[in-house]
C-alpha positions in Angstrom: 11.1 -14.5 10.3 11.9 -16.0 13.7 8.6 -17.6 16.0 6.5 -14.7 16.8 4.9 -17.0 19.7 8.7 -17.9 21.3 9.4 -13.9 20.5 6.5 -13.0 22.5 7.1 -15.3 25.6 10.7 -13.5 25.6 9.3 -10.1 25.9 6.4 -10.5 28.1 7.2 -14.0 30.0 4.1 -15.3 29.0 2.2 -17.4 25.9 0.5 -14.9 23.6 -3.4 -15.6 22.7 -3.4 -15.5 19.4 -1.0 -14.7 16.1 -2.1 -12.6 13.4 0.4 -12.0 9.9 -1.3 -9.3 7.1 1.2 -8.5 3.7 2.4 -6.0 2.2 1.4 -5.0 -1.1 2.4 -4.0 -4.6 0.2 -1.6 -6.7 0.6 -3.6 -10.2 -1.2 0.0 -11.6 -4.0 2.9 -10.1 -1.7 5.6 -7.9 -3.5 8.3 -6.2 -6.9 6.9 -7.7 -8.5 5.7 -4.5 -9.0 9.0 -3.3 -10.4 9.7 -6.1 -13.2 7.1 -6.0 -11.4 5.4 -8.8 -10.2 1.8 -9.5 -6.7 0.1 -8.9 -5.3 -3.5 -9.2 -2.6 -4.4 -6.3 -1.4 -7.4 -5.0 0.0 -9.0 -1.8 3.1 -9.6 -1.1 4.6 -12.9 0.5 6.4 -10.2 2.8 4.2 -9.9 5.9 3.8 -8.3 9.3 3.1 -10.7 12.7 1.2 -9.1 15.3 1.0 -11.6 18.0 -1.0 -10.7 21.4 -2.8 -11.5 24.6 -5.1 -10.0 26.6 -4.5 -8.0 29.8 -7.5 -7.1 32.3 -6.5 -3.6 33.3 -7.3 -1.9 30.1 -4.0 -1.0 29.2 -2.2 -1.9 25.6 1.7 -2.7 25.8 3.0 -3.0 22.3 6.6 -3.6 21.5 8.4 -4.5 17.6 11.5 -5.9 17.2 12.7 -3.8 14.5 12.6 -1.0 17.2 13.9 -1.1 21.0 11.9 -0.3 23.6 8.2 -0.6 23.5 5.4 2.0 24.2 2.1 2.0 26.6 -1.3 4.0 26.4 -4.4 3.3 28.3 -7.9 2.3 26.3 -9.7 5.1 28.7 -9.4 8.6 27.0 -7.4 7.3 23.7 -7.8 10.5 21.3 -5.6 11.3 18.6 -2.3 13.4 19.9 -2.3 11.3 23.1 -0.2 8.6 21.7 4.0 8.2 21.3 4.9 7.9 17.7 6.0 4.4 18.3 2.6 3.2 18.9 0.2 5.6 16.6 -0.8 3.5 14.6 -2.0 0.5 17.0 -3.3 3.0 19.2 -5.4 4.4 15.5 -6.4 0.6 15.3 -7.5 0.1 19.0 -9.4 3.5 18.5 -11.2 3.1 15.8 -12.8 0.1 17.1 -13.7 2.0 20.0 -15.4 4.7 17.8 -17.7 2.5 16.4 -18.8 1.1 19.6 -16.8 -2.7 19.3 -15.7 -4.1 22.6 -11.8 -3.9 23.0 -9.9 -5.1 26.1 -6.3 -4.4 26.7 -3.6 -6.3 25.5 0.0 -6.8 25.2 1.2 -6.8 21.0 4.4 -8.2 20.0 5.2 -7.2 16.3 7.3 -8.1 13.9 7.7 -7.4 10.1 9.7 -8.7 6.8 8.7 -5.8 5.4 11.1 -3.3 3.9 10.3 -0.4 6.1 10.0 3.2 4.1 9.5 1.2 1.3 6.0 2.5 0.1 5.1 -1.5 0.1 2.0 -0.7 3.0 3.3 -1.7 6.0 1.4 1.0 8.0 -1.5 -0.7 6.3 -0.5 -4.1 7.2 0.5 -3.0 11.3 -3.3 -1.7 11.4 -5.2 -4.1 9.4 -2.9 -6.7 12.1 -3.8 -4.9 15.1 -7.5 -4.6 14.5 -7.3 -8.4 14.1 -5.7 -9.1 16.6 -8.0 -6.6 19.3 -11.0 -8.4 17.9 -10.1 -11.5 17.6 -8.7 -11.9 21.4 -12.4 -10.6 22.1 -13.9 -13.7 20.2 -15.4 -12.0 17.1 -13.9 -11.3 13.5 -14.9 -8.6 11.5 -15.1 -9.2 7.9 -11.9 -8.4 5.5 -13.6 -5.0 4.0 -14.8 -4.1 7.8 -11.5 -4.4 8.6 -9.9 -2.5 5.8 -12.5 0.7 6.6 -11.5 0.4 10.2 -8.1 0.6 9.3 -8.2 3.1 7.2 -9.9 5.3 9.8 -7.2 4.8 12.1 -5.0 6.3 9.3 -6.8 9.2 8.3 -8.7 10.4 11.6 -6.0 9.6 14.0 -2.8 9.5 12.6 -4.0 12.5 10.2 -2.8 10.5 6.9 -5.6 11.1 4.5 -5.1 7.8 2.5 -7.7 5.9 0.5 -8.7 2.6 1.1 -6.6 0.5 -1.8 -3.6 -0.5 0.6 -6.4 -1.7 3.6 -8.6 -4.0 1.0 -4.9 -5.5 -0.8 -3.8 -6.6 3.0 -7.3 -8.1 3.7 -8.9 -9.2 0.4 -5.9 -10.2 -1.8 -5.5 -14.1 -2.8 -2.7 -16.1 -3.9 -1.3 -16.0 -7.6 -4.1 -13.2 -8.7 -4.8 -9.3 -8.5 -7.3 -7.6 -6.5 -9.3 -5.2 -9.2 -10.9 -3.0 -6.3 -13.6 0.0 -7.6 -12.6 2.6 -4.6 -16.2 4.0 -4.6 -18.6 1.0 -4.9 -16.1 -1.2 -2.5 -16.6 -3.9 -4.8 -13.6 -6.2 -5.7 -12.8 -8.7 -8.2 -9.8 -11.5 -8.0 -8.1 -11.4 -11.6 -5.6 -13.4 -13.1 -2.0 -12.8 -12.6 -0.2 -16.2 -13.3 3.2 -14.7 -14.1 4.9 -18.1 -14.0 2.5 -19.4 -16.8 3.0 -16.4 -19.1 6.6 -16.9 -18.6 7.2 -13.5 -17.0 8.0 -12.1 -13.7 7.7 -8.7 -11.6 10.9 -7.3 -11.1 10.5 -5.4 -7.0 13.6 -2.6 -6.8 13.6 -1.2 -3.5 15.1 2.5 -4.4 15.6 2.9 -0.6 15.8 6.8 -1.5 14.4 9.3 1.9 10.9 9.8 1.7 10.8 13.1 2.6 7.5 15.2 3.0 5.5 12.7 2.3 2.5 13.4 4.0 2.3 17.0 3.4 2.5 16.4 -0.4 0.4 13.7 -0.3 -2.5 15.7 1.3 -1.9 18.1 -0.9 -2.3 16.6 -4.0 -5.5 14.9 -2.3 -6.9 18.6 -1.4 -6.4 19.5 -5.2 -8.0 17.2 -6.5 -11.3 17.6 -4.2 -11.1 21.0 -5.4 -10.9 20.5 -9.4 -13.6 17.9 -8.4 -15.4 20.9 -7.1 -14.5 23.4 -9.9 -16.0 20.4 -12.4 -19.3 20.0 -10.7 -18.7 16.0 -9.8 -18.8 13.9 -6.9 -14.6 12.7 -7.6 -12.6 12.5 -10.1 -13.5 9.5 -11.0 -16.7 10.7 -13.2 -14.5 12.5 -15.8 -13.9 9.9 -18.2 -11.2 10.0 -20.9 -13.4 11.0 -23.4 -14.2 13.9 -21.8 -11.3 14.4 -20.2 -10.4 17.7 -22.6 -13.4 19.5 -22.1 -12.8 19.1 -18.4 -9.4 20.1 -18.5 -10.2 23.1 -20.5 -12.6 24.4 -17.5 -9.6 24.6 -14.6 -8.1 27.8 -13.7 -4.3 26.7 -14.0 -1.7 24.3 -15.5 -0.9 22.3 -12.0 -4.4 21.5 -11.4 -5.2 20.4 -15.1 -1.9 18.1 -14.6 -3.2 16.5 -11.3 -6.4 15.9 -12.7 -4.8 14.2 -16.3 -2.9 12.1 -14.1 -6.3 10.8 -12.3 -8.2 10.5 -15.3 -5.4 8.8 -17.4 -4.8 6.2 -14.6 -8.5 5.2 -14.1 -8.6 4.6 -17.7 -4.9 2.4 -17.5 -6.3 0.5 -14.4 -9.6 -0.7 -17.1 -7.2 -1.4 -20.1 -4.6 -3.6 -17.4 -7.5 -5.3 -16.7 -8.8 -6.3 -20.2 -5.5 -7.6 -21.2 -5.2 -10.1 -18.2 -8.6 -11.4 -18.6 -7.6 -12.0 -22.1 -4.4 -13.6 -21.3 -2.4 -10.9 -23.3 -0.1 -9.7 -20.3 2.9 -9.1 -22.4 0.4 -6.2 -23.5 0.4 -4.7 -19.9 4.0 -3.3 -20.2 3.5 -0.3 -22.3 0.7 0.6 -19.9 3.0 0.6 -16.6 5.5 2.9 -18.2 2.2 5.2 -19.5 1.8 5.4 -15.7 5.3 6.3 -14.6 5.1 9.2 -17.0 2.5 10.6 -15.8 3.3 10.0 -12.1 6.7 11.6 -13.0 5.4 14.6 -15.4 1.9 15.6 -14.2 1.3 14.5 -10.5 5.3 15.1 -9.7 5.8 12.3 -7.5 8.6 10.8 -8.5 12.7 11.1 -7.6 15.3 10.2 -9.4 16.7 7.2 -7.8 13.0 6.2 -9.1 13.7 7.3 -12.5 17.1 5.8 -12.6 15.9 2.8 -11.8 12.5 2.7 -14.0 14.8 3.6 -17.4 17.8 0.7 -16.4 15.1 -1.3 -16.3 13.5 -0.6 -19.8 17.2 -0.5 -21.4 17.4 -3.3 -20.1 14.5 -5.2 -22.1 12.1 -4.7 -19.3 8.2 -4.7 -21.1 7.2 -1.8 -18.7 8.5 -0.3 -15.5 6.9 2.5 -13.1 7.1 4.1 -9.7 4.5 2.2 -7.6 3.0 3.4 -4.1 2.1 7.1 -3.0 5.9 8.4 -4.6 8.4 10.7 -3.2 10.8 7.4 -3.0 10.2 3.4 -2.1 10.1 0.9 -4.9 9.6 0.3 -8.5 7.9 -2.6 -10.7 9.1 -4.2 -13.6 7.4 -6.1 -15.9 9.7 -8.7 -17.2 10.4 -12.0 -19.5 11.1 -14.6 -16.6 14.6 -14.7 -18.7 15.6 -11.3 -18.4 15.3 -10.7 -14.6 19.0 -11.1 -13.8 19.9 -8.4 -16.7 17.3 -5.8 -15.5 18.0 -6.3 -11.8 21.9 -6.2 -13.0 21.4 -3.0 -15.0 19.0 -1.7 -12.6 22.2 -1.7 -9.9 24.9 -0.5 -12.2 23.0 2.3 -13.0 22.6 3.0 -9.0 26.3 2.8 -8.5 27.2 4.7 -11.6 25.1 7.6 -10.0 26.4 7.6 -6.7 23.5 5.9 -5.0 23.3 3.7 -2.4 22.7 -0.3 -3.3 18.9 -0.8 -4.2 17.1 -4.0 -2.6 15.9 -6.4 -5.7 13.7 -9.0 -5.7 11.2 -10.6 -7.8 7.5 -10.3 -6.3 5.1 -13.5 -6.0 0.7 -12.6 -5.9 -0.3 -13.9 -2.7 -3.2 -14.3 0.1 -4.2 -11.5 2.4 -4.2 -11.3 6.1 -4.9 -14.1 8.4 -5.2 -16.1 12.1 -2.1 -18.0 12.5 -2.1 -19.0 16.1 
């Protein structure tokens, strides 16, 4: 990543205020169970957004990104959803979402730019909000805390870009740390840091970047949201989350149709993975873990129909290749899978993973091994 402070001095001839980098993340397992009011376990990723920015006195917010040319400009006075260029919804969400709730925002010129794979279902529309809310605030002289500014940035995403997301991707950008997982309980808001020493277990997590189209993501995404507030409805519970697995038949039995009773066994199912996952790291017995992430491609596959088949290509080279477990990780409909893998075997999954692509016809995936680390921060 080049100098984001010399970068912004190029595009806007003067010294920026402030630097601000937040992660990407990797869901390790719990897809589509933070809507739910359920429980996941992601981690950062050493790839990471810069936002770096200075203040302007006219109340106007420049922002620019070098993975893009040209930049974009909207005015603090009358920001509303719909008012905003595409190139700049989601630091115009940030900047507005502050102003909702009444927190003092000048304007301010942003320069961003980003190592993360973009399309690649690894957060970076978390990380470019979680970044900008930093940086507003922090050129005002105050800092929010790292769950404020996960909810803030989540309510950019779902009341003014109209993504109805939960809050997982937000709280792995601001609360992860270095070398563990972030167990996050999507309804209380609490979070735990759990271990995830890969190196000392002698195994590693195997990233492929499918780079498949994500098409009609958000459509099917908010649809599978709104059909699971309705079987939540139909049951007589707050969220999805209060079915358990033992009861998880009964329930099932009481929904009008086959796709509904899928979405919700998907829900249920993962909760329950997310609390094994858990277990077996505390105990030290992540070898155990693999069997689990491969439960959860199933189901993602089968029952909540998210997956493609650049995804499942790459998910069964994987496990041919001795992989311990492999899924689809993200919201689906493309981007990246995990691997769970001996630290000896990496080469020959990644290897198989790629002859498998090109034996299908499909373009090279990106491959990389992913290493836990720390959530968003003040550089500069």
């Amino acid at each position: 990543m080049t100098d984001p402070a010399q970068q912004f001095r190029e595009a806007f001839g003067r010294s920026p205020d402030g630097v601000w980098a937040a992660p990407g993340r990797i869901n390790l397992i719990g897809e589509h169970t933070d809507y739910n009011d359920g429980f996941a376990l992601p981690v950062a990723l050493p790839h990471r957004l810069t936002a770096a920015a200075a203040r302007r006195g006219d109340g106007r917010v420049r922002v620019r990104s070098l993975q893009f040319p040209g930049g974009h400009e909207f005015s603090l006075e009358g920001l509303a959803p719909d008012t905003v260029a595409d190139g700049a919804l989601y630091q115009a969400g940030a900047v507005w979402a502050l102003l909702k709730e009444g927190h003092a925002v000048g304007g301010m010129d942003l320069l961003v730019d980003s190592t993360i794979p973009a399309g690649s279902g690894l957060s970076t529309s978390a990380a470019l909000c979680c970044a900008t809310v930093l940086s507003a605030t922090g050129l005002q002289g105050f800092e929010p805390s790292p769950a404020e500014v996960a909810r803030l940035a989540q309510r950019a995403e779902n009341d003014f870009v109209g993504m109805p997301c939960g809050i997982m991707d937000q709280s792995a950008v601001m609360l992860a740390e270095r070398g563990r997982a972030l167990f996050l309980d999507c309804r209380s808001f609490e979070t735990t840091s759990e271990p995830f020493d890969l190196a000392a277990w002698g195994l590693s997590l195997l990233v492929v970047d499918t780079r498949a189209p994500r098409r009609l993501v958000e459509g099917a995404y908010a649809e599978r949201r709104a059909s699971c507030e309705e079987a939540a409805r139909l049951l007589g519970v707050a969220a999805l989350r209060d079915i358990g697995a033992d009861t998880l038949a009964a329930a099932l039995g009481r929904l009008p149709d086959e796709r509904t009773r899928a979405r919700v066994r998907h829900v249920v199912s993962e909760n329950d993975r997310v609390l094994q996952v858990v277990e077996l790291l505390r105990a030290g017995r992540a070898r155990e873990v693999g069997p689990l992430l491969t439960a959860s491609h199933v189901s993602l596959r089968n029952d909540y129909e998210v997956s493609v088949a650049e995804v499942d290509t790459a998910v069964e080279a994987a496990l041919s290749a001795g992989a311990l477990g492999a899924r689809i990780t993200g919201g689906g409909f493309g981007g990246c899978v995990i691997a769970l893998v001996d630290a000896d075997r990496v080469d020959a999954c990644g290897n198989a993973v790629r002859a498998a692509f090109a034996e299908r016809g499909f373009g090279a995936p990106e491959v990389f091994t992913a290493l836990p680390s720390r959530g968003a921060r003040r550089l500069l």
